[in-house]
Each structure stands twice: as C-alpha cells, then as structure tokens.
C-alpha positions in Angstrom: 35.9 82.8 142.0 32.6 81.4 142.8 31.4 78.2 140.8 28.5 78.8 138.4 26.2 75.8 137.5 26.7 75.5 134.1 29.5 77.2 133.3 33.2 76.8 133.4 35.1 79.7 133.8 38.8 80.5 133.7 41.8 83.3 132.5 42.2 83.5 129.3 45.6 82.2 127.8 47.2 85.2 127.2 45.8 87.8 129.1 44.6 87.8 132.7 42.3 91.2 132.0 40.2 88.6 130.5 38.0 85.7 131.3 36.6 82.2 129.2 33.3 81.3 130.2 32.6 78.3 128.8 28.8 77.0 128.7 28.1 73.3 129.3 26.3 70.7 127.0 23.7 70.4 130.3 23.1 74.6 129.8 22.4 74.2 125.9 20.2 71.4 125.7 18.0 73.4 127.9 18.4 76.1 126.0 16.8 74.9 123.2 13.1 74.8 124.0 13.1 78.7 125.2 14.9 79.8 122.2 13.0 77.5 120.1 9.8 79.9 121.0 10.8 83.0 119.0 12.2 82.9 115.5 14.3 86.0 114.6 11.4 87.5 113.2 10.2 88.3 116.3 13.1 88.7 118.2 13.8 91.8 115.8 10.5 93.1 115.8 9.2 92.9 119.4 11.9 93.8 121.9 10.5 92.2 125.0 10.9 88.6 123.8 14.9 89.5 123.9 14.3 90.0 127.4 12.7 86.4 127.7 15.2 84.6 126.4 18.2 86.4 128.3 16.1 85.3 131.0 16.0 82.1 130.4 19.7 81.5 130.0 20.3 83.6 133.6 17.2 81.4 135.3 19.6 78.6 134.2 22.4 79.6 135.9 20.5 80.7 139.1 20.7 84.1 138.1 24.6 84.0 138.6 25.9 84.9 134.7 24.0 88.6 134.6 26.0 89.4 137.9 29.1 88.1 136.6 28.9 89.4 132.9 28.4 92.7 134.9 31.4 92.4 137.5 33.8 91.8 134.3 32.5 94.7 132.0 32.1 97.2 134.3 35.9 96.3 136.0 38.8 98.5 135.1 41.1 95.9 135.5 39.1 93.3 133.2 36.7 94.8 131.2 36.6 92.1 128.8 35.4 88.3 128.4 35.1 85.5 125.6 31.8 83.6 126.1 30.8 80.4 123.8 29.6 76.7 124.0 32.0 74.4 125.3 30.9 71.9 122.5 29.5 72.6 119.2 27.0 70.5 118.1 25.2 70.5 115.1 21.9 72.1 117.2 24.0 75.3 117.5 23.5 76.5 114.3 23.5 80.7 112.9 20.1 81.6 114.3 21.0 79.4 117.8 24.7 81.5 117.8 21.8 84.9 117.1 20.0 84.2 119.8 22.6 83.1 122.6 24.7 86.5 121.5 21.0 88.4 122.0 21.0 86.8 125.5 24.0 87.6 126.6 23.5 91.0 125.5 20.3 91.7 127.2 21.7 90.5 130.7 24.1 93.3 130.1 21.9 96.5 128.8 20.1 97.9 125.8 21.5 97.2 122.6 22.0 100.6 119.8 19.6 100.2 116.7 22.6 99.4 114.1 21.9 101.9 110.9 23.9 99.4 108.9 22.0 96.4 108.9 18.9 98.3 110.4 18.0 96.7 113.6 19.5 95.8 116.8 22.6 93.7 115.5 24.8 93.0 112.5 25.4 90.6 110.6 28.4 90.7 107.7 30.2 88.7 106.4 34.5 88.8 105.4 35.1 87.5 102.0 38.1 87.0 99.0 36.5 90.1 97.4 34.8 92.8 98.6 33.9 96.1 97.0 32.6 98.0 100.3 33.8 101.0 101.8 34.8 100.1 105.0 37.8 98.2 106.4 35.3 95.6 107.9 35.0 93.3 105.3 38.7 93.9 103.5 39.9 90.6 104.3 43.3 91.2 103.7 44.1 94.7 105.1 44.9 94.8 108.9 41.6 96.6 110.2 43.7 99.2 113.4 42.4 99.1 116.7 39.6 101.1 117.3 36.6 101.9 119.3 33.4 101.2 118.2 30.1 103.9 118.0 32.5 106.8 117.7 30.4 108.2 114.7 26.8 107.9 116.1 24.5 110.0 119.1 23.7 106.7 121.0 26.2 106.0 124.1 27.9 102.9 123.0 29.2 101.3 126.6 30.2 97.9 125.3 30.3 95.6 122.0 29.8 92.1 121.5 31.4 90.3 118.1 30.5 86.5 117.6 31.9 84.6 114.7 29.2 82.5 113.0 31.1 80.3 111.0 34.1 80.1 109.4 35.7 78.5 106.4 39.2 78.4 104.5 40.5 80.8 107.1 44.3 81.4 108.2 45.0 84.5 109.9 42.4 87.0 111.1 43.0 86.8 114.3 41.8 89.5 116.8 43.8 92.2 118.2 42.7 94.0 121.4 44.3 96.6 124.2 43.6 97.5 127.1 44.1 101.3 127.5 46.0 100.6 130.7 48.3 98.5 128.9 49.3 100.3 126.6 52.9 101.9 126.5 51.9 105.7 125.2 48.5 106.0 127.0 49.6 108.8 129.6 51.8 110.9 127.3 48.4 110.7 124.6 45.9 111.2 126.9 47.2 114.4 128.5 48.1 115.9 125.1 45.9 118.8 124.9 44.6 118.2 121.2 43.4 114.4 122.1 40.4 116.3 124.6 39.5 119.0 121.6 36.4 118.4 119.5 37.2 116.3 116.7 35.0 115.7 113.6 33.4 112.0 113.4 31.7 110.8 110.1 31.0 107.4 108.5 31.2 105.7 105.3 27.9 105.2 103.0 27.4 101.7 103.9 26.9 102.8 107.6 23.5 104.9 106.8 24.2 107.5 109.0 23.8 110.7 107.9 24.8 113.1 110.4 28.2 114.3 111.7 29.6 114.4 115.3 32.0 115.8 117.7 33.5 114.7 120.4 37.5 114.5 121.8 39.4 111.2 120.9 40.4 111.4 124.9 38.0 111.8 128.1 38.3 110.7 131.6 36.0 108.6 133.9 34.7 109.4 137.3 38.0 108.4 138.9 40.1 110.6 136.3 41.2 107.4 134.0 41.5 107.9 130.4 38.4 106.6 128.0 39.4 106.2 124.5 36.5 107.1 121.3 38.7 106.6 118.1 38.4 104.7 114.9 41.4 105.5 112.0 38.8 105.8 109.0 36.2 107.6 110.7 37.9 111.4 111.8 37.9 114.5 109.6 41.3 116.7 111.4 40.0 120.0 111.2 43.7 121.4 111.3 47.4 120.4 110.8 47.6 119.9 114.3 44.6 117.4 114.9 46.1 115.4 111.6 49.4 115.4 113.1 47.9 113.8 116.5 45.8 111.6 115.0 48.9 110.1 113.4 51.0 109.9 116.4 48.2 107.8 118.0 47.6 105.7 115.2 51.3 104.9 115.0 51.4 104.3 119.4 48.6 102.0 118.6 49.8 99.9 116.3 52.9 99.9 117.7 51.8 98.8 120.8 53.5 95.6 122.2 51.2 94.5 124.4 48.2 93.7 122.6 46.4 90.6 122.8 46.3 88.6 119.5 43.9 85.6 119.8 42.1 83.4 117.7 38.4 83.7 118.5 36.5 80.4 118.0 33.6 79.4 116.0 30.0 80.0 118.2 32.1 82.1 121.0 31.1 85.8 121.8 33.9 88.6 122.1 32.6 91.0 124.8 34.5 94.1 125.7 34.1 97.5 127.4 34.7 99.9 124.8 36.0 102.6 127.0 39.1 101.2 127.7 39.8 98.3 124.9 40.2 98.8 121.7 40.1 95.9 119.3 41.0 95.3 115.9 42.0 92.1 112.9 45.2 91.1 111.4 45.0 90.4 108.0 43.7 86.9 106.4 46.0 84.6 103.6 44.7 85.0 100.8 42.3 82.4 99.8 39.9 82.8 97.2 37.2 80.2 99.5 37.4 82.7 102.6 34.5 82.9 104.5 33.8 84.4 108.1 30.5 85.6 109.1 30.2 87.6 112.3 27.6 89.2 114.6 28.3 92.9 116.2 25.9 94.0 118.6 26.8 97.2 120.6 24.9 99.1 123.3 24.8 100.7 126.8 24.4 99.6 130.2 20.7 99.2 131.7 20.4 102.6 134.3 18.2 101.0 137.1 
C-alpha cells in the first residue's frame, strides 16, 4: 500500500476487511489552526465551512486520505476502516474529536440531516440509567447487528461512530459483519420474503414521523446481496414476514464470524452500510458509566 504523509496505516487485528489509519502528532498540530477557525456553531449552521475543514485535513496529506477513505468504503472486500489520532493529547478534546469526524465525513460525501438530534450528526451519550426508547443508550442490553437509516427517505451509503470519551467502562465492545462473512447470507438473501416490502418505523426519540417500505434484502450492480435491517425498527405485516424476520435475527446473532473490537477513545468507526452490519455487547454494570459517541451517516458525493 502506498505511504501517506502523515498517516500510518495497517490491518486491523482481527479482521483483514478492515484497515487502522492512524494520524500523526505532525498532522494534528496542524490541524489545529484550521479547525480553530469555525466553532460548531458554524459548522452546524453554514455547510460550506465543513467542506473547509475536510480540506484542510486532505491538503495535509497531499490529497492522498479522500482517495483512500474512498478505495476502502466503496470496496466489497473491505468496506470498512477505524480512523483516529495516534496520540491523544489534551488539545484533542470533544469539539476537536467533532470536527476531525466532520472531516473525514465530508472527504467521503454528504452527510443525512439527523431528525434525532436535528442537524447533520449525533451526539448521545450511554449511561447506568436510561429511560429512552431505543436500544441505543441501554447500556446493558446487547444492541443486534443492524444497519443504520433503514427507517428514513434519505439514501444512507455509509455511517461514521466516534467515541468521545469514555469512563468506568468494561465491556461494550463493538460487534460488526461483513455480509460476505456471514455463514446464512445466501440461504437469507434468496428467500423470497427477505426482497418483499417490509414496514419500517421508528421510536419517538427519532422525530420521524413517517413510515417506509422497502425489502430487508437487495442486490447491487454485480448481483451481491445489500442488507437494510434493524431488529426494533420492522412492523411484519404477516406470519410469514415475523417468522423471517426471526430466522434472520437468530442467523445474525449467531453468526461466528463477527468482529468484536474495542474501539478507542478519539477513533472513528467508518463502515459501508450495505454490506456490514454493526452492533454492542453489553456493558458491566457500573453505576459511573459513561460513553459519549458521535453518529454521522450519509451518502456518497455523485460527481
């Protein structure tokens, strides 16, 4: 692989589908100064300053990290890569971790407007107690693999997670698959009732309040499944979509060959979200848990 100024870059310890990136001390201190420009005030408000700073970090490595963030997400066989400081000094604080995620998104497309949090990213945080509807922040249920966007109208290509901080945390690791990997994904795909129209809705804490359909199975341009499929999100419109839907759920979690990693502090989770799913195991139970995370999600720039 070709060396990148700035960056070091290697497989990832247990998977080879994807890649560490690991940005130098040398990158970040000159990172500083651009980013130091907008507050996230203005980042949120006027889009084309998320452009700037995306370009600064990609003028930085001679415009080398935009074409290979794009070679890995777009790639059947990788689809997926964990990006993050190699150091973490106290200058890499929340809003720097904001902005370096807001980067790295915009050398990769347009990020969704997120309903839940009301602009183009989210931020949430996992806690001892929670009384939300969602398994997002129930810190000590295993949150399934899923997809994400599977209950909005915007095309939702790829997802990046980055974990803020952390505190008093054991377990939680992540959990992702690759579609190819996965031990039931012919027999599952090619069942008829995976390609109907199933029903997709959303929690209250979501703000969106529409409904949609769409199959839990398609295929891309070369005939390979895609996956769109989150466990709390369906509404079976028959026996015979419940019944699926359980079959899958089951194959998934039963999977084998996922890849259970710890993510660290300040690092970026960045996946295609046709082909991986991703999901948390549970935490222990501590009554000082704390994780915060960022989600942004979005589709691919059409030049």
């Amino acid at each position: 692989m070709e060396k990148i100024p700035g960056l070091e870059i290697q497989e990832h310890d247990k998977s080879k589908r994807i890649l560490n990136i690991k940005i130098t001390d040398e990158i970040i201190k000159k990172l500083v100064f651009p980013f130091n420009k907008f507050d996230l005030t203005a980042l949120e408000l006027k889009p084309f300053t998320r452009f700037t700073i995306a370009k600064s970090l990609d003028d930085l490595t001679e415009n080398k990290l935009s074409k290979l963030m794009n070679s890995i997400i777009r790639d059947r066989s990788t689809g997926c890569f964990i990006i993050g400081p190699k150091n973490i000094s106290p200058k890499i604080n929340d809003k720097f971790l904001v902005k370096l995620s807001t980067a790295i998104a915009y050398l990769i497309g347009n990020p969704n407007h997120d309903s839940m949090a009301g602009k183009y990213y989210a931020r949430f945080h996992v806690k001892h107690e929670d009384a939300s509807d969602s398994y997002l922040r129930k810190a000590y249920r295993n949150m399934d693999l899923h997809t994400d966007g599977t209950y909005v109208k915007e095309i939702t290509d790829w997802l990046i997670m980055t974990k803020l901080e952390e505190e008093n945390v054991e377990g939680g690791e992540t959990a992702m698959l690759h579609l190819d990997d996965w031990e039931h994904c012919k027999e599952l795909s090619n069942d008829p009732v995976g390609k109907q129209d199933f029903l997709w809705s959303s929690p209250k804490s979501k703000n969106v309040h529409y409904k949609v359909e769409h199959p839990v199975f398609s295929s891309d341009d070369k005939g390979r499944p895609h996956i769109s499929y989150i466990d709390q999100f369906p509404e079976p419109k028959n026996m015979e979509q419940g019944n699926f839907l359980q079959r899958l759920s089951d194959a998934l979690e039963g999977s084998e060959n996922k890849v259970i990693t710890k993510l660290p502090v300040g690092c970026s989770i960045i996946a295609n979200n046709y082909f991986w799913l991703h999901g948390r195991k549970p935490f222990k139970e501590n009554k000082e848990l704390s994780r915060e995370l960022l989600r942004i999600r979005g589709s691919f720039f059409v030049n």
